[in-house]
C-alpha positions in Angstrom: 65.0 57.6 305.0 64.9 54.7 302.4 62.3 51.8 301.9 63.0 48.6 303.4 64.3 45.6 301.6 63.3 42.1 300.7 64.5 39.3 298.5 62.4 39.1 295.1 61.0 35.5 295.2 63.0 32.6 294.0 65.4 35.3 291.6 67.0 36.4 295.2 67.6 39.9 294.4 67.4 41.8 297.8 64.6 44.8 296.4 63.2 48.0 298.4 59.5 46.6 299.0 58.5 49.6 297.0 59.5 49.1 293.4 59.6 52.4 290.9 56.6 51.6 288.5 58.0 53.3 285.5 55.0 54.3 283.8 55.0 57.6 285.5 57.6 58.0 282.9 56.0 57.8 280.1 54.8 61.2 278.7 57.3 62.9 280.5 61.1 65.0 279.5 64.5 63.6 280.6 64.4 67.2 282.7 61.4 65.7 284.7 62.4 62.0 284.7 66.2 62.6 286.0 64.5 64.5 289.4 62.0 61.4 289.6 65.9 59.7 289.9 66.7 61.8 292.6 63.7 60.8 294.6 64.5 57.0 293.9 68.1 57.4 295.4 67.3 59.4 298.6 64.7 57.0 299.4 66.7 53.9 297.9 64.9 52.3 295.6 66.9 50.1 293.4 64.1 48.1 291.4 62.6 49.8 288.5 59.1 48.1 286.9 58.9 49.6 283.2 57.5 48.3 279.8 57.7 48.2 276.5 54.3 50.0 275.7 55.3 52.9 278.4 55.5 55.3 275.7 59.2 56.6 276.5 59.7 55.3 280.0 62.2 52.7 278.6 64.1 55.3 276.6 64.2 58.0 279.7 65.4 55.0 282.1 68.5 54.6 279.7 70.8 57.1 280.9 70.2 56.1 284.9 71.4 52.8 283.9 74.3 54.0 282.2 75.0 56.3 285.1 74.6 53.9 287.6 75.8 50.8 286.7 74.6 47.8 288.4 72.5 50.1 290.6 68.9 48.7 289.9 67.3 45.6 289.7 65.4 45.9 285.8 61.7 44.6 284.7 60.0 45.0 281.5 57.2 43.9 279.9 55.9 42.6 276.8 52.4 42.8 275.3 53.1 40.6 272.4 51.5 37.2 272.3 53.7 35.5 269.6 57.2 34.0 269.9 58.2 35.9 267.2 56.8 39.0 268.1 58.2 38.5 271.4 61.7 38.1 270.5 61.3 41.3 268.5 59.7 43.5 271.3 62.6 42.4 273.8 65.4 43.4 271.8 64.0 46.6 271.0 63.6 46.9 274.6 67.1 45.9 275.2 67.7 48.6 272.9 66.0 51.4 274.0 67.0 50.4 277.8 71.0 50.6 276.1 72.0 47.1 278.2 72.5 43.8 277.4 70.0 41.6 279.7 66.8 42.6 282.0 66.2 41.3 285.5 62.4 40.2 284.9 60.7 40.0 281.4 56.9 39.9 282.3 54.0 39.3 279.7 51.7 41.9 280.3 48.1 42.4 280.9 47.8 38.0 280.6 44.0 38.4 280.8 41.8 37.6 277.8 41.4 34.1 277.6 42.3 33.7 274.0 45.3 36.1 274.4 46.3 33.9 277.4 46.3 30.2 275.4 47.9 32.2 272.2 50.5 33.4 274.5 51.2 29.9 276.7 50.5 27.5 274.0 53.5 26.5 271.4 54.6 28.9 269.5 53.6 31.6 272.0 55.7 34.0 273.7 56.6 32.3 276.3 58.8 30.5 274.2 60.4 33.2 273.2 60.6 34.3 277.2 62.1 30.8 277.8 64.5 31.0 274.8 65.9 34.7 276.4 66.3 33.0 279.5 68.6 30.6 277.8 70.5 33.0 276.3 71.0 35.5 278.9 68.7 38.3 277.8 66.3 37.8 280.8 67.1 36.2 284.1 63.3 35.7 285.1 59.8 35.2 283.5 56.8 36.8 285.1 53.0 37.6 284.4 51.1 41.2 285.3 47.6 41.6 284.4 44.6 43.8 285.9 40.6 43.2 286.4 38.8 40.8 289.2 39.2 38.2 287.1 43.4 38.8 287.2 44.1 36.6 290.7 42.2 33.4 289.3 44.2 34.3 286.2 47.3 34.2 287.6 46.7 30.8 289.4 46.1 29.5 286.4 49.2 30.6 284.6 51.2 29.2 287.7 49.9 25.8 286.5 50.0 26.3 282.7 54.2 27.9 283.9 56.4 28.2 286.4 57.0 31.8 286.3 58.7 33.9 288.6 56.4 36.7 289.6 53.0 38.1 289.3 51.6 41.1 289.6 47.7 41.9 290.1 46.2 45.1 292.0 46.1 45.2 296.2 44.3 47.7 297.6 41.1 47.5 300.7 38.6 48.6 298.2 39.3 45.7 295.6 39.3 43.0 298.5 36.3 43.9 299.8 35.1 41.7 297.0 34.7 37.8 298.3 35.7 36.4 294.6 38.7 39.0 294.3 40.0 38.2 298.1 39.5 34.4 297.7 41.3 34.2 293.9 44.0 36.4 295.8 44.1 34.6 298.8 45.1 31.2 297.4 47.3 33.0 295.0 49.6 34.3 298.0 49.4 31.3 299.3 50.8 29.2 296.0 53.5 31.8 295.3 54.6 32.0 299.1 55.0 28.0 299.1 56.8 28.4 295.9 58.8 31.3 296.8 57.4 33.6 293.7 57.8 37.3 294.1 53.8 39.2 294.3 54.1 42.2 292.7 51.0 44.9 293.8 49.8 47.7 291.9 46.8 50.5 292.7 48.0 50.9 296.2 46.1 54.2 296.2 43.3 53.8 293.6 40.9 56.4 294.9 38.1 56.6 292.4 37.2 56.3 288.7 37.5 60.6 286.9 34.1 60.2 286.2 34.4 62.0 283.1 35.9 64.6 284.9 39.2 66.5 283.7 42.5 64.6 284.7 44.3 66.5 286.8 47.2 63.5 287.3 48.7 61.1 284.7 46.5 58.0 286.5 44.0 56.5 284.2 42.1 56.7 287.4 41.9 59.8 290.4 44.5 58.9 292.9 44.5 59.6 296.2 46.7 62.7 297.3 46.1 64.2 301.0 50.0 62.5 303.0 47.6 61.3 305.7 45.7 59.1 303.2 48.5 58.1 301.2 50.6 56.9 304.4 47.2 54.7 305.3 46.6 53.1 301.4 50.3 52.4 301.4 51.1 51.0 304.8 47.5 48.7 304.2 50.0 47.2 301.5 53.0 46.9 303.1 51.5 45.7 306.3 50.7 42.0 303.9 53.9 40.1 305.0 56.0 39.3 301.5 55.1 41.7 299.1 55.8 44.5 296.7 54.2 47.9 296.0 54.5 49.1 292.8 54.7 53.4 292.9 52.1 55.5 291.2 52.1 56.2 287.7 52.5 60.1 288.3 55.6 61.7 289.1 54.1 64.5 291.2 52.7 62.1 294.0 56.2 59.5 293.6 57.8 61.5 296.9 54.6 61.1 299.3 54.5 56.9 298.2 58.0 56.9 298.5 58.0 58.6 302.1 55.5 56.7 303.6 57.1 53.5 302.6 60.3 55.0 303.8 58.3 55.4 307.7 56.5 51.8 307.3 58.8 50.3 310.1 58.2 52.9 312.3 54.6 53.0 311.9 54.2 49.2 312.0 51.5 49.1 314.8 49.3 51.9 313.1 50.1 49.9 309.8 48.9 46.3 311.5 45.6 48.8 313.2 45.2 49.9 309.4 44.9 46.1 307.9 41.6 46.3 310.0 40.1 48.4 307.7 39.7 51.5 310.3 40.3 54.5 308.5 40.3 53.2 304.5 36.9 52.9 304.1 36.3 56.6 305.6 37.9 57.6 302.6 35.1 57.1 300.0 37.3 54.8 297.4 35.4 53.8 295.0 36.5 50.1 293.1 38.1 50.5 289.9 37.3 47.1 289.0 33.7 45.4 288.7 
């Protein structure tokens, strides 16, 4: 079955609602990276979320996109903050992705307030972002970061830019807290009115490791029963308009993928799930405070 499909904001690109967030790829061999492929195209994904400081993720990607030309809709990232360093990090991108222009060049992790005026102020890198999109080498500018503070973040970087996505974590633990729903409330609300594409990462954020060994390749301890993965990802879906980025572990990429793949038919369990009945059953514990 594959994932439904939905046009990405202003940029029009008709993308599975479930986008492949390529840092699952990035300790991983070409062996392992090429099956992840082959879960992507039975389920139809054809948008692929990567970034520059995803280890090799960019360099493993390379030979899909020279296999399938065309097939998938391509975002990167960039964590510099400089114009020049900017420009530099997206043609090594370019490079190591072996193509000539990405679909989305996001500036990653825009939190720290100084890091965010450096970056939007002249001589930031979002002049280099907008001199790409001049020549070709992107054909949209977004914004990612993480933390509570992320949502009121973004808003402001929607008035400091006009950018073309964001993407922030979504999941019921983290809006259980009033400042985080509230910041991401009227967020939703500005990009929907101004048809920007809301990216949504952590879908299935179980709990901090607690010190504890890490058993998957999640800074934090995902969730992993089907049952409870089918609930944390139709919670997503079931938010009219937006994207689910997929774990960053290759091991749990099928189960995300296959409960998107069944969100239609699920859609009144899905719309009994945005209640809250069953999530908080699960003991999640936030991953932001």
């Amino acid at each position: 079955m594959t994932v439904p499909k939905l046009p990405f904001g202003r940029l029009g690109h008709q993308s599975t609602r479930t986008l492949f967030g390529a840092a699952a790829l990035s300790h991983v061999s070409q062996d392992e990276a090429d099956r992840a492929l082959d879960v992507l195209l039975e389920h139809g994904v054809n948008h692929i979320d990567v970034a520059a400081s995803y280890g090799d993720a960019e360099l493993r990607i390379a030979p899909w996109l020279k296999r399938y030309p065309n097939r998938f809709f391509v975002a990167t990232k960039t964590g510099q903050r400089t114009a020049q360093g900017g420009r530099e990090e997206l043609h090594r991108s370019l490079e190591r992705l072996g193509i000539d222009h990405v679909d989305l060049w996001q500036l990653h992790n825009l939190a720290d307030p100084i890091e965010w005026d450096t970056a939007l102020s002249p001589g930031g890198v979002i002049e280099a972002a907008v001199e790409a999109k001049k020549q070709g080498l992107v054909k949209g500018i977004g914004v990612t970061g993480h933390g509570l503070q992320i949502a009121a973040t973004h808003r402001r970087s929607l008035e400091r830019f006009d950018f073309d996505s964001v993407l922030l974590p979504y999941n019921a633990i983290t809006m259980q807290n009033e400042y985080y729903a509230a910041n991401f409330g009227a967020l939703y609300a500005t990009c929907q009115a101004r048809n920007i594409a809301v990216q949504t990462i952590k879908s299935i954020a179980y709990q901090p490791w607690w010190g504890k060994p890490h058993t998957r390749a999640t800074w934090y301890k995902p969730l992993e029963e089907k049952s409870d993965i089918d609930t944390a990802v139709w919670w997503v879906l079931s938010k009219p308009g937006i994207f689910l980025n997929t774990v960053g572990d290759i091991g749990l990429l099928p189960k995300v993928l296959d409960a998107a793949s069944r969100f239609d038919e699920q859609a009144q369990s899905a719309q009994q799930m945005s209640t809250g009945e069953h999530l908080p059953k699960l003991d999640m514990v936030p991953l932001f405070v």
